[in-house]
N, C-alpha and C positions, 0 to 999 in steps of 0.2 A: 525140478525144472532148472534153477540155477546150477545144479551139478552137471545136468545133461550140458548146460550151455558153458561151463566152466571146461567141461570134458571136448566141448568144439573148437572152443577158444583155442586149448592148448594142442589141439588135433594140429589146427590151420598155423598156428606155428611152430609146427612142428614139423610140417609140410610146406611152409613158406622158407623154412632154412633149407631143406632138401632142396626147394624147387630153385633158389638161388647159386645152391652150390652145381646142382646141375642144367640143362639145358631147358629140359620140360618146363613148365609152369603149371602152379598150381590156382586151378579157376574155380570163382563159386559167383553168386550170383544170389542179391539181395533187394526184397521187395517190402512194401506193408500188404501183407495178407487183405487185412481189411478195408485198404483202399482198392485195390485188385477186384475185390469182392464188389464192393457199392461200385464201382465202375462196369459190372457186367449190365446188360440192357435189362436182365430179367429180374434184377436185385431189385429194383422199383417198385413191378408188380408183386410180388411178393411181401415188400413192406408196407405196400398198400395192404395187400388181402393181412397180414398179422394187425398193422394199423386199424382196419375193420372189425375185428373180434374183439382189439383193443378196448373200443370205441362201444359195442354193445356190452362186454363184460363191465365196462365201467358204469354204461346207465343203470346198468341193471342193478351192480350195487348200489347206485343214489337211489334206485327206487325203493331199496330193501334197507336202506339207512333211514329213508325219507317216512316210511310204516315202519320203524322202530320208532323213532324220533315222533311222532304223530302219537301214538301208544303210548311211550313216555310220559308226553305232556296232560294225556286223558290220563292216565293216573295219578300223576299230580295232582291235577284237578282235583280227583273224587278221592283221594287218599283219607281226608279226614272224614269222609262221610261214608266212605264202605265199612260193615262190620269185618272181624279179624279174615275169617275163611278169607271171605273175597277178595280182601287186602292180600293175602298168602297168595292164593290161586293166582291174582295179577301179577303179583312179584314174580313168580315161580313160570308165568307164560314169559313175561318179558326176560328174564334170564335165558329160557330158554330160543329163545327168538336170537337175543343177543348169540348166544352159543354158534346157532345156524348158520348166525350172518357171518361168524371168525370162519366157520369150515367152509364158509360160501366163498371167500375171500382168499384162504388156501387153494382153495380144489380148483380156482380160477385162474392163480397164481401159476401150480404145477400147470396145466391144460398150456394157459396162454406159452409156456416156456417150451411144453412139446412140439405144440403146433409151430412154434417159432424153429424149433430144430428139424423138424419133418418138412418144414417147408424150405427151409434154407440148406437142406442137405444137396438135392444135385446141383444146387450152384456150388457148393463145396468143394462139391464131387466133380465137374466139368473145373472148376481153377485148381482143382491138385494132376486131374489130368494133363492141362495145357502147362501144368510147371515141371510137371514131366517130362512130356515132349520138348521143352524150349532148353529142359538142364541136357535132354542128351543132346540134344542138337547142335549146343554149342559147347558140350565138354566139360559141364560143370561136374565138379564131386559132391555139390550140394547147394540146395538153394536157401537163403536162412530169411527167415521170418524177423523184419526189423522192430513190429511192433511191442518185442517183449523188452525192449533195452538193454537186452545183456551185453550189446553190443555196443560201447561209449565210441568206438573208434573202426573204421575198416576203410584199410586201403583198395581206394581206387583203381591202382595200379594191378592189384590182382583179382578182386573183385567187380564186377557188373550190378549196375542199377539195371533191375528188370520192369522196374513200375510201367516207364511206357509204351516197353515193349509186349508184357501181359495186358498191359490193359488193349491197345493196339490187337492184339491178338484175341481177344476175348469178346471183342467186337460183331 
């Protein structure tokens, strides 16, 4: 990633000496992706429905924290008073229990993360369109993404803030 943006960097001035020595100009146009993004109407509903599954995967693990933990402490309990087996057999369900709940917590983890990219894809998909349409429209040779920071500096002068005009547009 730095080298792609190292490799832009040196693009644009490369193209900003040409564009000075000759007539043309050279135009790009720079936005934060992720504010573009939460500025579309539909970005809400969407963080609500991920927010939602959030919001069950979570209970669902205090519930399954909540019967370990309950389990735990009956074992405790009767630990000096079970003979060896039982003592074993308890040990050996609660590890297992414990085991269930780490893969319950993973496989929750991945889901929650797909479902967040599956649902967030055509708003994605509709803001690379309209960055599309807005770079040819006004001539850009490239739109660049501000939130990565490779960018400490970008003149005005040859550059376009698109923030309010994507967002405006996405409307």
């Amino acid at each position: 990633m730095k080298r792609l943006a190292t490799i832009i960097i040196a693009l644009c001035a490369l193209l900003s000496v040409n564009a000075q020595e000759s007539t043309s100009a050279f135009r790009f146009g720079f936005l934060s992706y992720e504010s573009a993004l939460q500025s579309m109407p539909d970005y809400a509903k969407a963080q609500q429905k991920i927010d939602a599954l959030k919001a069950q995967y979570q209970a669902e693990t205090k519930r399954v924290e909540d019967e370990f933990n309950r389990k735990y402490e009956e074992f405790l309990e009767g630990q000096r008073d079970f003979p060896k087996t039982i003592l074993q057999k308890r040990q050996m369900e609660l590890q297992e229990l414990m085991e269930r709940n780490i893969q319950f917590k993973e496989q929750s983890r991945k889901e929650l993360a797909q479902i967040e990219k599956d649902t967030m894809a055509p708003l994605r998909i509709r803001l690379i369109e309209q960055l599309g349409k807005i770079g040819r429209e006004r001539g850009y040779a490239f739109i660049y993404d501000t939130d990565t920071n490779a960018l400490p500096f970008i003149n005005p002068d040859m550059g376009e803030d698109l923030n309010l005009l994507v967002r405006n547009a996405l409307k």
